[in-house]
Steps between C-alpha positions, in 0.01 A plus 500: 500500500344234287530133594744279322409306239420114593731376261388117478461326182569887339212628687492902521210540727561741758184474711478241827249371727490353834403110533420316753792323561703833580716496168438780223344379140487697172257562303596221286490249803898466567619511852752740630754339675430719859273410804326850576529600907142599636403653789429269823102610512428197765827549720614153446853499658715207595605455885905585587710221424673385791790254467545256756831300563536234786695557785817327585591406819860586625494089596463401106770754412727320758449148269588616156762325373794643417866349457846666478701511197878508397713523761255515779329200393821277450642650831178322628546203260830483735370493838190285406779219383721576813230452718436146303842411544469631910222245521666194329781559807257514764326168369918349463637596834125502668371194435791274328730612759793631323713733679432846513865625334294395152298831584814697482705321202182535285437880618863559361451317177178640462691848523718387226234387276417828499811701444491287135172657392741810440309826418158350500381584894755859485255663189273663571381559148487142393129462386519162300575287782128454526414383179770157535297193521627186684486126398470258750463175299801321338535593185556253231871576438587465823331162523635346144905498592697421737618865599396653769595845481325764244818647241558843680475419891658901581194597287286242721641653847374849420140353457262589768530261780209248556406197701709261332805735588323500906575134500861509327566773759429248815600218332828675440551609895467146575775387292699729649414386883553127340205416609370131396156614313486418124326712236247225520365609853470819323283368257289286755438795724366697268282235339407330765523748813490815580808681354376797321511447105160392406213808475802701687246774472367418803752631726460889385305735658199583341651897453783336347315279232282851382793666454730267362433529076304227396816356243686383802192349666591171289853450672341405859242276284698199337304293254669207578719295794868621510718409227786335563690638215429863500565391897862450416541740224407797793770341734779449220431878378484667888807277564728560206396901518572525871833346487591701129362850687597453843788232570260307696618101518265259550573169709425207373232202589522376854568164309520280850173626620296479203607152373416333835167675520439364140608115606236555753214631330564250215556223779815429308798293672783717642734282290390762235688795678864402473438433120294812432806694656779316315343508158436899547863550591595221214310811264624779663210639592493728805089565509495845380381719241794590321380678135629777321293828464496380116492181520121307444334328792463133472340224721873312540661832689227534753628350804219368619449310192837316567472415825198347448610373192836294646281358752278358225786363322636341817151345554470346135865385580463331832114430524409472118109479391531233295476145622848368312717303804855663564698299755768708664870375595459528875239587753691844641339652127244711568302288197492218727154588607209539228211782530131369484369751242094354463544514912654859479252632252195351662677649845548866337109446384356451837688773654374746274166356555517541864659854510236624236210357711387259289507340142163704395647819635649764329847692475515844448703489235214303342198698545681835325513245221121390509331572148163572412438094403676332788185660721297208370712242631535622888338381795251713723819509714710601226297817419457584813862553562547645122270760611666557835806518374377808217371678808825469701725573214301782272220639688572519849302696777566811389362452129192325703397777765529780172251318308328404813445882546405602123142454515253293681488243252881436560420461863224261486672282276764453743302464771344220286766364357800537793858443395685366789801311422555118647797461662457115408402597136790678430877347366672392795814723568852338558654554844802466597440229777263251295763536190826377716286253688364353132878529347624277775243215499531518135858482560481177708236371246713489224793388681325195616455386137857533375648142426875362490657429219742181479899576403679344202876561533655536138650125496166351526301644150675688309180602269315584846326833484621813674346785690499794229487289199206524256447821607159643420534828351196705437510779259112599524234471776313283268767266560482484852346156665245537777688459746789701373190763396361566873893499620553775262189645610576541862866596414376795316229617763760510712774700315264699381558397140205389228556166368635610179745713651653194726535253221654711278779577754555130619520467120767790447696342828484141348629599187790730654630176723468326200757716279725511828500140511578476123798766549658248769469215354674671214762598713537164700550347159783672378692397849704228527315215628465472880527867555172549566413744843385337805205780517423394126483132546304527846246700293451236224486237809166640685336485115443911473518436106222687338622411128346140563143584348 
């Protein structure tokens, strides 16, 4: 059969030659498209291929990483946060010494936390719980008003529990024991002790962590301290939802309790107690959270807010900042005697001092707020307990002996470098002992500076100035003096309120005696003269008027 015709540029040769390249070429010169296939004359043949793959040991196959998802991983999301919440009991009945009943009262509301999650633990074919994410800063909504609570709070009780919810939880059993601690020892034992909140991560197992999915990793590492407001908004929505779902009533604040621990820690005059009391029942206010499951959440209903808050009116009634003279009618007034407030301020100062160590020392609550330019401004001192205080609170020994074992390099760095913490170097922790031994000699302190105040009956001046008249009211914290500013300060620490949150309920309170005063005056006014009560006139007598700005 003859060869086929080249075909290139129309060529119709049909005769090819071999060249030395291996490709056919006509007779023309074009090149056939085709590699020719000789024989092997020298025997050069390439050596077997072998592949070659590296052998893995069963002890790396143990270490791959692998985390559950759907309902396996947020029926682990569960336990990690239950044993969170186990730990924050241990650390209250442990080492603050509250009884051990809270362990049981929060196990049962814990158990009823749960119930409201409805279907979510029960299906088993729910494979989007893994893909939530979490927030743990405050968002700014919640931040700009004065509303606590998000819109739908039945939508916010079937959210996946978290830390914040932990601390409503045990903040919630001691309410119901009516038990004198204040949601600001919440705050200060997680900020500045060791109740778990902060890098909560800590306290799960290492099998736990790899198989918990990496979007709930965030909850048990907040960004930031504990806020107060999402704080409140947790209790307000576990509280309302408990006693909507499951008839549960809540007792109020042990009122008794709390206000004298609050004249003591503020080294306040007992005189203070009997007024507090009077103007609460004068307002009706029984010290509990009474709020509809619709209704908003605002800073005036918390009851913590108003107790605080009638004690601060009482104080700007009776022991006013400003330094205008009111003369009372008789020395049995409790106004008779006058509060030193540069003595009580520079008093409250050196306490503080003294329980934090030191004037160059830091809080705790201070070094989570250190940022990046503030390092240039510290002491040797200072960094050295910045730095102790990152390896307490993030890295821990744990994180240290892993890296320690990575390589050799790791090792000998720490062997060069060792990271022991200073017991000195690190923010001195509050006991209970050295904090009621400091409240009392700052109790006597203060006391010692009060001074009398002289009488004026009513015959002798009638223009004479009278306690609760002029009375200072202060509608922003700008407004505040300094005096009246580190007062407010304390108050608030205590409570557990922010500063913003206190003056605007002494502000709602002031304005709500106010309108009750203008409604009885009203009313006394349309009487025939001389029928005014005796309760009414005795009230007008100690100078409780706060419409005399």
């Amino acid at each position: 059969m003859a060869p086929p015709r080249c075909g290139v540029e129309n060529c119709r040769s049909r005769k090819y030659e071999e060249g030395e390249d291996g490709y056919l070429y006509c007779e023309n010169g074009h090149r056939k498209g085709e590699m020719i296939a000789g024989e092997d004359d020298d025997h050069f043949e390439t050596a077997i291929r072998r592949t070659t793959r590296k052998k893995v040991d069963e002890e790396e196959r143990e270490h791959v990483y692998k985390y559950y998802r759907g309902a396996k991983g947020f029926d682990l999301y569960i336990k990690c946060v239950q044993l969170v919440l186990r730990h924050q009991l241990a650390f209250l009945i442990q080492k603050k010494g509250l009884p051990a009943e809270l362990e049981t009262v929060v196990q049962d509301l814990w158990m009823l936390r749960i119930l409201q999650l409805g279907n979510k633990i029960r299906n088993e074919s729910q494979e989007l719980v893994s893909s939530q994410t979490f927030s743990t800063q405050e968002t700014k909504a919640e931040a700009e008003d004065d509303p606590l609570a998000l819109p739908s709070r039945k939508k916010k009780l079937q959210e996946n529990p978290n830390l914040i919810d932990c601390l409503s939880l045990c903040y919630l059993g001691i309410v119901t024991l009516r038990l004198p601690v204040t949601p600001g020892d919440i705050y200060t034992w997680t900020t500045e002790e060791d109740m778990p909140y902060m890098n909560s991560i800590r306290y799960l197992s290492p099998a736990m962590k790899t198989r918990l999915p990496p979007t709930y990793h965030s909850v048990f590492i907040p960004q930031s301290l504990l806020s107060l407001r999402r704080f409140y908004s947790s209790v307000a929505n576990i509280h309302i939802g408990m006693e909507q779902n499951f008839s549960i009533t809540w007792p109020p604040l042990n009122v008794p309790i709390l206000l004298f621990r609050y004249l003591k820690e503020l080294a306040l005059p007992l005189e203070l107690y009997d007024a507090t009391i009077r103007l609460g029942e004068q307002l009706e206010y029984d010290f509990a959270l009474n709020v509809t499951p619709r209704q908003k959440l605002h800073i005036n209903i918390l009851p913590e807010a108003r107790l605080m808050s009638c004690l601060v009116i009482c104080v700007k009634l009776i022991f006013p900042f400003d330094n205008v003279k009111r003369y009372p009618r008789s020395l049995t007034e409790p106004t008779a005697t006058a509060m030193d407030w540069a003595a009580w301020s520079r008093l409250m100062q050196e306490t503080k001092a003294v329980a934090r160590g030191g004037e160059d020392r830091f809080t705790t609550e201070e070094l989570t707020k250190v940022e990046e330019k503030d390092v240039f401004f510290m002491s040797n001192d200072q960094l050295d307990q910045y730095l102790d205080f990152y390896l307490s609170k993030f890295l821990g020994e744990t994180h240290l002996q892993s890296n320690r074992a990575v390589d050799d390099f790791h090792a000998a760095m720490y062997d060069m470098f060792p990271v022991t913490s200073d017991a000195d170097i690190q923010p001195r922790k509050s006991s209970a002992g050295r904090l009621h031994n400091g409240n009392l000699q700052l109790l006597r302190a203060v006391h010692g500076t009060a001074r009398a105040v002289g009488e004026i009956p009513d015959d002798d001046d009638a223009s004479v100035l009278r306690p609760g008249t002029r009375y200072a009211h202060y509608k922003k914290e700008s407004e505040l003096p300094d005096h009246a500013r580190q007062f407010f300060e304390e108050a608030a620490r205590l409570a557990g309120l922010t500063m913003d949150m206190l003056v605007r309920c002494v502000g709602h309170i002031e304005r709500k005696i106010v309108r009750e005063q203008g409604r009885k005056q009203k009313a006394a006014s349309q009487r025939p003269v001389g029928d005014t009560s005796e309760a009414e006139a005795q009230d007008l007598v100690r100078g409780e008027d706060l419409g005399d700005a």
